[in-house]
Chimera marker file (.cmm) of the C-alpha trace (Angstrom):
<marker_set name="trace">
<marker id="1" x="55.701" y="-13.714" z="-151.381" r="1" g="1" b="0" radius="0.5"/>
<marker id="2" x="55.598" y="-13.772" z="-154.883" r="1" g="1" b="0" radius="0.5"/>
<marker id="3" x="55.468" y="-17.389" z="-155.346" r="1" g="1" b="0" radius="0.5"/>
<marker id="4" x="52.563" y="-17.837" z="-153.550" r="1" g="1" b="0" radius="0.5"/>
<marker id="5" x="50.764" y="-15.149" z="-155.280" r="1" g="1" b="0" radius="0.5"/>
<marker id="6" x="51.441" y="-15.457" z="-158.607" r="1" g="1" b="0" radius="0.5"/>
<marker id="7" x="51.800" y="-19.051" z="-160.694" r="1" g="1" b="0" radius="0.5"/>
<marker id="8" x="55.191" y="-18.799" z="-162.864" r="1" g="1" b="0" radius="0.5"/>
<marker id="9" x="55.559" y="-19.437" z="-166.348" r="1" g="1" b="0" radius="0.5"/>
<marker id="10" x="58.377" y="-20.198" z="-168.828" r="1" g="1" b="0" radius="0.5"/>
<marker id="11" x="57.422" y="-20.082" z="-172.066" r="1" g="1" b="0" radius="0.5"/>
<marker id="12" x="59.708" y="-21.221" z="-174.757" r="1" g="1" b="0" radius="0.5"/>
<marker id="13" x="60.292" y="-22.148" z="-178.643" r="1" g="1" b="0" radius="0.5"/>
<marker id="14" x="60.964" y="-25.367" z="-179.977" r="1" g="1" b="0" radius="0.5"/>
<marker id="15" x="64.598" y="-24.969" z="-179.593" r="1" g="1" b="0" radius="0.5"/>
<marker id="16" x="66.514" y="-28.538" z="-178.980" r="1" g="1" b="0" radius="0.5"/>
<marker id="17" x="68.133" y="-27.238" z="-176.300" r="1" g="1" b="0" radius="0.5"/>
<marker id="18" x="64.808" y="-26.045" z="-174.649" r="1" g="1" b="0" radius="0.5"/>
<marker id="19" x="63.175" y="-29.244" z="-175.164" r="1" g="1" b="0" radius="0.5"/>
<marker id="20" x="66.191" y="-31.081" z="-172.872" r="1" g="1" b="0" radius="0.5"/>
<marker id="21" x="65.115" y="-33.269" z="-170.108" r="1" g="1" b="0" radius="0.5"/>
<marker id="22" x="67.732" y="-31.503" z="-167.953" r="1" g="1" b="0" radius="0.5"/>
<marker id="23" x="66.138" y="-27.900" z="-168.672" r="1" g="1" b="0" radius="0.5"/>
<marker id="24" x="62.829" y="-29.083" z="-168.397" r="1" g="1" b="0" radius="0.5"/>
<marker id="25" x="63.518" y="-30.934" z="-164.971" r="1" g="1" b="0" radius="0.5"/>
<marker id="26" x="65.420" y="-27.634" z="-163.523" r="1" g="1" b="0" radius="0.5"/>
<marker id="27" x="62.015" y="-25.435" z="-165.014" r="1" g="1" b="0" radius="0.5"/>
<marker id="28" x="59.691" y="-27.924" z="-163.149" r="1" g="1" b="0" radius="0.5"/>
<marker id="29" x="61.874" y="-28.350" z="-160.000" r="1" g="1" b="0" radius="0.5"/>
<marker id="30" x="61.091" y="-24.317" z="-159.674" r="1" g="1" b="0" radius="0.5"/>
<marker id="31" x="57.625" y="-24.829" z="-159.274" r="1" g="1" b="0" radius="0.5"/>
<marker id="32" x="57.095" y="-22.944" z="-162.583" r="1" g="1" b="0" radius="0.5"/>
<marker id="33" x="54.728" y="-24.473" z="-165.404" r="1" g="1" b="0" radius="0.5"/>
<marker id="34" x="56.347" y="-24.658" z="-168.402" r="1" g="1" b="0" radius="0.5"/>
<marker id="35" x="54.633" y="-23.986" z="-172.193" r="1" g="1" b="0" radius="0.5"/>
<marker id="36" x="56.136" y="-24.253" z="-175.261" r="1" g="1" b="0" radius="0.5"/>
<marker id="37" x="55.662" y="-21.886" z="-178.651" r="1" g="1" b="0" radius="0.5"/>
<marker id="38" x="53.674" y="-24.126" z="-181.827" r="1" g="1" b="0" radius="0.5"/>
<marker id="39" x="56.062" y="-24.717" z="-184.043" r="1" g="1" b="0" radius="0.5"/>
<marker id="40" x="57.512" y="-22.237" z="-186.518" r="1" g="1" b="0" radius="0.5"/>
<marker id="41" x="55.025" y="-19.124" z="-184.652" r="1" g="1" b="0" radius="0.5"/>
<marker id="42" x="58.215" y="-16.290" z="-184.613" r="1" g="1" b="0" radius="0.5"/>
<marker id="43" x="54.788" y="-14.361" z="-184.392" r="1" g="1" b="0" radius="0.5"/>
<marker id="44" x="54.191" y="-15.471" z="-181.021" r="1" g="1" b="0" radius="0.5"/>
<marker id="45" x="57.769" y="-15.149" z="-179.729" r="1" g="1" b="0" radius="0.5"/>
<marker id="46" x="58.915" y="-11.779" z="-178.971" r="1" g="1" b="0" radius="0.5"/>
<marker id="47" x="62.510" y="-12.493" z="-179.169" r="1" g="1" b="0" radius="0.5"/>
<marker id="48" x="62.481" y="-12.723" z="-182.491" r="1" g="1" b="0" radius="0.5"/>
<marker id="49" x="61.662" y="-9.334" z="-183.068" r="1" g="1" b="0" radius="0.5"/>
<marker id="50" x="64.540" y="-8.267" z="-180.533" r="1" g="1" b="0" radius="0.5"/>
<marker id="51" x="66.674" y="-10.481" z="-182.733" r="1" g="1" b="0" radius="0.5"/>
<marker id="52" x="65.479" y="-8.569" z="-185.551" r="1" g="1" b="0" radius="0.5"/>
<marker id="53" x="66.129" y="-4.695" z="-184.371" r="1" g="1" b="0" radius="0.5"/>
<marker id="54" x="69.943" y="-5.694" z="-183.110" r="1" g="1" b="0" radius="0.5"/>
<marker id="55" x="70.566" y="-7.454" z="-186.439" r="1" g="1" b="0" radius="0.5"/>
<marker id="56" x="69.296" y="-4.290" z="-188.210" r="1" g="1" b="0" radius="0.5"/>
<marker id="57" x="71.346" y="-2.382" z="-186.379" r="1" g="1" b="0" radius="0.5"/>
<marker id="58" x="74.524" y="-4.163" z="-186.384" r="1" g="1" b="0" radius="0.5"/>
<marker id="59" x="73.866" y="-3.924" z="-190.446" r="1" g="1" b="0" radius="0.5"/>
<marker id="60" x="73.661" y="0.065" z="-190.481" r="1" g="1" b="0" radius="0.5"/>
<marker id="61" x="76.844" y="-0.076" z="-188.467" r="1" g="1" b="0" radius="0.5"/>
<marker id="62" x="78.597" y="-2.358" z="-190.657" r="1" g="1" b="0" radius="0.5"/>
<marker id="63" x="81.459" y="-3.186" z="-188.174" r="1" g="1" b="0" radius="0.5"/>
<marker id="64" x="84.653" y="-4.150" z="-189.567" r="1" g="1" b="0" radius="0.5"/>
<marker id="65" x="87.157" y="-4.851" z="-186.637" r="1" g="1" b="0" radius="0.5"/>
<marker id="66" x="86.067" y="-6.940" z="-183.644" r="1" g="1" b="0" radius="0.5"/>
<marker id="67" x="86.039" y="-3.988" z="-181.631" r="1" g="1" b="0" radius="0.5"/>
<marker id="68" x="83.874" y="-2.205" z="-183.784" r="1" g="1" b="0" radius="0.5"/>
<marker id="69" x="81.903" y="-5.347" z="-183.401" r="1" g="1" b="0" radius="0.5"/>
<marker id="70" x="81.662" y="-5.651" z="-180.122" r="1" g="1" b="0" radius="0.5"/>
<marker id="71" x="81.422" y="-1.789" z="-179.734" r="1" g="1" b="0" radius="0.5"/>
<marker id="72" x="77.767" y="-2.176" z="-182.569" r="1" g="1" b="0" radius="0.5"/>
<marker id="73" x="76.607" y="-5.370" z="-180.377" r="1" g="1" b="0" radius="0.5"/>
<marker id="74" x="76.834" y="-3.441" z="-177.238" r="1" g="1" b="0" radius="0.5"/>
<marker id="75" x="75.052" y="-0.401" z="-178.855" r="1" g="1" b="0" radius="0.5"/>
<marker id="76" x="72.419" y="-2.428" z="-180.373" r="1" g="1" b="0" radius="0.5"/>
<marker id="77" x="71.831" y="-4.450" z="-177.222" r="1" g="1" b="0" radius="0.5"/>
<marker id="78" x="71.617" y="-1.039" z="-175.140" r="1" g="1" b="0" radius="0.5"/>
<marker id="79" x="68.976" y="0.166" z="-177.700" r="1" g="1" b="0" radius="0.5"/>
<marker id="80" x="66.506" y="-2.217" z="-176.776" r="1" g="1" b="0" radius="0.5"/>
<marker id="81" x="64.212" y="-0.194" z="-174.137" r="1" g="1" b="0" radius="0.5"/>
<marker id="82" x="61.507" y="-1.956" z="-171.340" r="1" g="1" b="0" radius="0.5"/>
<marker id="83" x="59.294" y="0.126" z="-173.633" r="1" g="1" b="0" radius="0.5"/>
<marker id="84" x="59.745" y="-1.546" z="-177.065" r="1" g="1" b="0" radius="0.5"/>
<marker id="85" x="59.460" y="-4.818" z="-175.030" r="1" g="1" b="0" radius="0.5"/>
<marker id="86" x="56.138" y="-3.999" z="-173.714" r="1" g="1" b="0" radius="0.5"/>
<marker id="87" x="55.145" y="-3.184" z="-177.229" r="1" g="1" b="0" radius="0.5"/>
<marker id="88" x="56.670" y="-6.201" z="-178.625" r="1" g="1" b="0" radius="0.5"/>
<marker id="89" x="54.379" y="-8.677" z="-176.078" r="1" g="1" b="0" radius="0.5"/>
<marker id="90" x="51.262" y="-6.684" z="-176.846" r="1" g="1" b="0" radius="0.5"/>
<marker id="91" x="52.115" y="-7.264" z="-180.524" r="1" g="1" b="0" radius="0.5"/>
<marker id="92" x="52.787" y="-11.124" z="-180.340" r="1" g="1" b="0" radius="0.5"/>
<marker id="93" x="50.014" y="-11.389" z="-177.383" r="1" g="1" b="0" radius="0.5"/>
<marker id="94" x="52.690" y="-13.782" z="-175.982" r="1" g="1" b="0" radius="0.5"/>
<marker id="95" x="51.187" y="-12.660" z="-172.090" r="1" g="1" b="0" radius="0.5"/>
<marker id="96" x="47.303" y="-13.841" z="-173.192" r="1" g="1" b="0" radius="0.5"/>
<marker id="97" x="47.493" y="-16.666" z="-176.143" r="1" g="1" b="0" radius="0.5"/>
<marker id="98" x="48.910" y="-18.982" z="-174.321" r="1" g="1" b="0" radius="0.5"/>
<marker id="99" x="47.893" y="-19.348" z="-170.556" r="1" g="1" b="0" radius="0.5"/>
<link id1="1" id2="2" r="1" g="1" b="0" radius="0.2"/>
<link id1="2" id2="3" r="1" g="1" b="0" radius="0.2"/>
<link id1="3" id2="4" r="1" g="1" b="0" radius="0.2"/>
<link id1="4" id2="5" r="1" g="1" b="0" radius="0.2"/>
<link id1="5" id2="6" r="1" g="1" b="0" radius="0.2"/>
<link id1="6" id2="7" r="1" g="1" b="0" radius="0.2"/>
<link id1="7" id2="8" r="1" g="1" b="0" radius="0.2"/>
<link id1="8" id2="9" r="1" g="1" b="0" radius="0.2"/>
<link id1="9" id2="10" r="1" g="1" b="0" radius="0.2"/>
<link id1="10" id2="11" r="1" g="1" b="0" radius="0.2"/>
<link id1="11" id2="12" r="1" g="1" b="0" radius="0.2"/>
<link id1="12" id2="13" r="1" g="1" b="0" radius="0.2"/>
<link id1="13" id2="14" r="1" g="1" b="0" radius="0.2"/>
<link id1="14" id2="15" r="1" g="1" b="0" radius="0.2"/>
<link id1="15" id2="16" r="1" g="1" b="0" radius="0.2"/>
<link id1="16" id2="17" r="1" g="1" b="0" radius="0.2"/>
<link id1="17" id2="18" r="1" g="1" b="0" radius="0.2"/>
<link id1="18" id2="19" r="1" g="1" b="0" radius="0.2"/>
<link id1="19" id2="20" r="1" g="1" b="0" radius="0.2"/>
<link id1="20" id2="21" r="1" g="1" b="0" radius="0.2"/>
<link id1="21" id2="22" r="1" g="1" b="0" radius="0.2"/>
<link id1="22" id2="23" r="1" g="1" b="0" radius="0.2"/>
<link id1="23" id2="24" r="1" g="1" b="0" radius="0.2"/>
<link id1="24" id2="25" r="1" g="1" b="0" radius="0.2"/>
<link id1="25" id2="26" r="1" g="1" b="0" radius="0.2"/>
<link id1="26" id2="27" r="1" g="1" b="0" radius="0.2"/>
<link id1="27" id2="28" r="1" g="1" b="0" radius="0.2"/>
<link id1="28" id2="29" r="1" g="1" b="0" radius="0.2"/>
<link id1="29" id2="30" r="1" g="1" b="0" radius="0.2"/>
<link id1="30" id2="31" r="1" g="1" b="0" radius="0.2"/>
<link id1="31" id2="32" r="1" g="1" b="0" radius="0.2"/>
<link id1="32" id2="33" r="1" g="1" b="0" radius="0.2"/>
<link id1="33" id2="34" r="1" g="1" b="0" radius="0.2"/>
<link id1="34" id2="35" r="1" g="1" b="0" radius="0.2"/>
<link id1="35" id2="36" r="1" g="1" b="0" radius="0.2"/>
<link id1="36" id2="37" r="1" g="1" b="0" radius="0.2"/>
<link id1="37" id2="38" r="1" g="1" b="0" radius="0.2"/>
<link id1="38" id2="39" r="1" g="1" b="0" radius="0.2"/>
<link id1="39" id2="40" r="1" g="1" b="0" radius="0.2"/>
<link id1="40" id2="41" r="1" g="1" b="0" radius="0.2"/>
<link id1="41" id2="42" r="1" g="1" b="0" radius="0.2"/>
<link id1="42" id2="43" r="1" g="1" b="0" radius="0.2"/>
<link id1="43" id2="44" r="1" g="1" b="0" radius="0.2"/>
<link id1="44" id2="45" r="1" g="1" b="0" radius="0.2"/>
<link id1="45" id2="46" r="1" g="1" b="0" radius="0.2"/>
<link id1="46" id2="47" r="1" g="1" b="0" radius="0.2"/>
<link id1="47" id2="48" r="1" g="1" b="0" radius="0.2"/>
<link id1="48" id2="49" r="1" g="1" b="0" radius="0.2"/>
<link id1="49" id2="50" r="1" g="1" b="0" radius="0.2"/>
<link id1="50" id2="51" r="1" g="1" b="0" radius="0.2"/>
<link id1="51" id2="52" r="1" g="1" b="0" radius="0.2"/>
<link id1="52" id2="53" r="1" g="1" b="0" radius="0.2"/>
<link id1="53" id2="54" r="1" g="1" b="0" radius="0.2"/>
<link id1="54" id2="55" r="1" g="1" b="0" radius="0.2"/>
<link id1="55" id2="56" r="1" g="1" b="0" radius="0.2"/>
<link id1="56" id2="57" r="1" g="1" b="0" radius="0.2"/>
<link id1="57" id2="58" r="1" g="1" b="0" radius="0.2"/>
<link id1="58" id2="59" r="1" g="1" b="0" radius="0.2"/>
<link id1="59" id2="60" r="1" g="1" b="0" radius="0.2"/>
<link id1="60" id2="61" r="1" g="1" b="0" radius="0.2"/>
<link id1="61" id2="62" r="1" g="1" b="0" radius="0.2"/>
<link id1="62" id2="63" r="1" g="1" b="0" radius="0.2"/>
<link id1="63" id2="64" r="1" g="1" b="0" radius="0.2"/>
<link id1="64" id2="65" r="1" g="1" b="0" radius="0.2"/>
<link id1="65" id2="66" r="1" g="1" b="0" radius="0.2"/>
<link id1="66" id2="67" r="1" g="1" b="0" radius="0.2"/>
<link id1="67" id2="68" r="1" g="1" b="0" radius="0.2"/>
<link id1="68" id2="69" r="1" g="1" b="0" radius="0.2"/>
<link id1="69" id2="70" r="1" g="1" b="0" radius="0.2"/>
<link id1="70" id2="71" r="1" g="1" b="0" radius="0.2"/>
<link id1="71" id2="72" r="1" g="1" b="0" radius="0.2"/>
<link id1="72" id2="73" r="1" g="1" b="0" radius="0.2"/>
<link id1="73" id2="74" r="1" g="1" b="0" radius="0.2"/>
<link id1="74" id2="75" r="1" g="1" b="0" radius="0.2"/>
<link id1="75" id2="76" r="1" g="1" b="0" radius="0.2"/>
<link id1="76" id2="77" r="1" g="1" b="0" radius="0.2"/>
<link id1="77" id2="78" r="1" g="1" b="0" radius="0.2"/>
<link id1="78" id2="79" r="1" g="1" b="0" radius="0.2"/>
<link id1="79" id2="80" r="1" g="1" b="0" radius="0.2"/>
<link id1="80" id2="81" r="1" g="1" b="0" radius="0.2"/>
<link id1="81" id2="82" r="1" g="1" b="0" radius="0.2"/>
<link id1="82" id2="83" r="1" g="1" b="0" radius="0.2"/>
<link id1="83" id2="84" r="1" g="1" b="0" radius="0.2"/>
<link id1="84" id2="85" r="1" g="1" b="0" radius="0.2"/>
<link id1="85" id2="86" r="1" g="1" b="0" radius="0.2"/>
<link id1="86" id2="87" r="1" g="1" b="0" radius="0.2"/>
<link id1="87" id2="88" r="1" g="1" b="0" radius="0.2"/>
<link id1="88" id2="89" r="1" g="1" b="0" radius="0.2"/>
<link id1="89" id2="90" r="1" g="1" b="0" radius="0.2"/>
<link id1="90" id2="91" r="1" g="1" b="0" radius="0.2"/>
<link id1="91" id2="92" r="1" g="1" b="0" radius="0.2"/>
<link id1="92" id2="93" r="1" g="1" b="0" radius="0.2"/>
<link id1="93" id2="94" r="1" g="1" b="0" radius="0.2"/>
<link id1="94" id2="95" r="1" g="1" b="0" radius="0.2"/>
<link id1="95" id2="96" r="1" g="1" b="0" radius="0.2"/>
<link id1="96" id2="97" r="1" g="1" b="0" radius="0.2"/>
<link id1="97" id2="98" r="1" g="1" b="0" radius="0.2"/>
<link id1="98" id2="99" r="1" g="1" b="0" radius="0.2"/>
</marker_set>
């Protein structure tokens, strides 16, 4: 199985919520190990730079209307491709720096 091939990892930022006993406990209680980000490294965090594409997006679009919100969300979401996310771990060497 894949579990007994491969060791799981979480890795996550600094965020308060992250750092929770409860998340933490339900992480470990997977069998997963869990690493977090240095502080302040968006560099090493790749959703930052999917944060930063949809946000660019959603500005081009400009929505005005919460449908043509929801409408630019949904089209900025769906323009994030397995391909840029690839690119975007290479970039922040999130898969090597830290394990």
């Amino acid at each position: 199985s894949f579990e007994n091939r491969y060791t799981m990892v979480v890795v996550m930022d600094n965020l308060n919520l992250h750092c929770s006993d409860e998340v933490r406990t339900a992480i470990e209680n997977t069998g997963a190990k869990l690493i977090f980000l240095p502080t302040y490294s968006p560099d090493l965090s790749p959703i930052e730079v999917v944060w930063s594409k949809v946000k660019s997006i959603l500005r081009s679009i400009a929505p005005r209307t919460a449908e043509q919100l929801h409408e630019a969300i949904t089209l900025a979401f769906n323009s994030v491709s397995k391909s840029d996310f690839f690119g975007w771990f290479y970039e922040c060497d999130a898969s090597t720096t830290l394990i």
